[in-house]
C-alpha positions as CSV (number, residue, x, y, z in Angstrom):
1,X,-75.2,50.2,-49.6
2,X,-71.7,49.5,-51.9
3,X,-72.4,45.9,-51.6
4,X,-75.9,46.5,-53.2
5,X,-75.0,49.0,-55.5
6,X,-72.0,46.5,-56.6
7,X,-74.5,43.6,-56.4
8,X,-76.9,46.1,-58.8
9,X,-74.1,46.8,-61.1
10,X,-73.0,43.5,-61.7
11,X,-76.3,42.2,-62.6
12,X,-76.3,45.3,-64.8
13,X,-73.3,44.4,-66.5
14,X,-74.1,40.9,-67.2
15,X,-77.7,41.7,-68.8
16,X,-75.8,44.1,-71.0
17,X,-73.4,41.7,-72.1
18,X,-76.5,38.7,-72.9
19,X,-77.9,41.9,-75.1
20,X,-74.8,42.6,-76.8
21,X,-74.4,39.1,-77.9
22,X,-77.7,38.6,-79.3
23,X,-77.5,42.0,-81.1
24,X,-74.4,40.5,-82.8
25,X,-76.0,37.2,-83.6
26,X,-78.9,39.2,-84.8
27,X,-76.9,40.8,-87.2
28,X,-75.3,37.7,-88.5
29,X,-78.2,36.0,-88.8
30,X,-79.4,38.3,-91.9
31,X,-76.9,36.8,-93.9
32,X,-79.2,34.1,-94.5
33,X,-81.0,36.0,-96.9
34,X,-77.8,35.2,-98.7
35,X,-78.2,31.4,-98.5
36,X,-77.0,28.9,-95.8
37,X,-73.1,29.1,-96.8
38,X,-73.2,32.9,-95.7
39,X,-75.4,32.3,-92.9
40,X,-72.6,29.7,-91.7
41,X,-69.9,31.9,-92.6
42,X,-71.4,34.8,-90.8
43,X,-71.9,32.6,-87.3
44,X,-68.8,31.9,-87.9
45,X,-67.4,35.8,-88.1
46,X,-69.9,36.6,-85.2
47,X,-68.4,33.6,-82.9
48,X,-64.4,35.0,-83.4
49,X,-65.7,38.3,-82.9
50,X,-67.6,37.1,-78.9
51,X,-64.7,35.1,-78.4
52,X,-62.2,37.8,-79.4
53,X,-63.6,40.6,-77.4
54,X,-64.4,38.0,-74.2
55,X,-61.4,35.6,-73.5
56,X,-58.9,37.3,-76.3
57,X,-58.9,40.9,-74.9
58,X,-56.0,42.9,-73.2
59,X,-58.8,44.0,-70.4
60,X,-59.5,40.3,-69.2
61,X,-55.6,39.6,-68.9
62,X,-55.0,42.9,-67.0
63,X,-57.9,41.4,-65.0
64,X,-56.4,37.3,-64.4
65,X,-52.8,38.6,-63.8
66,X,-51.9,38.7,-60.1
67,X,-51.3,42.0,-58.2
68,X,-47.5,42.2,-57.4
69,X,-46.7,41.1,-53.6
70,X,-45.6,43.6,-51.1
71,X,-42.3,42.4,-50.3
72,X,-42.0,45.0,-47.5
73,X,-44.2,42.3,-45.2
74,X,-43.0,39.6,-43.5
């Protein structure tokens, strides 16, 4: 059952994150109505912001750094 649920959450997570993405590029994508330069500007903005908050973030290098060996173990 914790495999599933894990399986359940992950899959959870992952839709959440596709959402969250569009909603941002959503948002961005009404600059338009301001002509192409802010549209550009805006994708622009909105990619920084994905990539900030995805590979930039304290929580994904707490995440890729190695737990510390037990040196108490041969």
């Amino acid at each position: 059952r914790a495999r599933q649920a894990a399986e359940i959450n992950i899959r959870a997570a992952f839709n959440f994150n596709r959402g969250l993405r569009a909603t941002y590029f959503a948002l961005g994508s009404m600059a338009w109505l301001l002509g192409p330069w802010a549209l550009a500007a805006a994708m622009i903005m909105v990619t920084w912001l994905i990539w900030s908050r995805e590979f930039a973030s304290h929580s994904r290098a707490v995440l890729l750094d190695p737990p510390p060996r037990d040196l108490s173990k041969p």
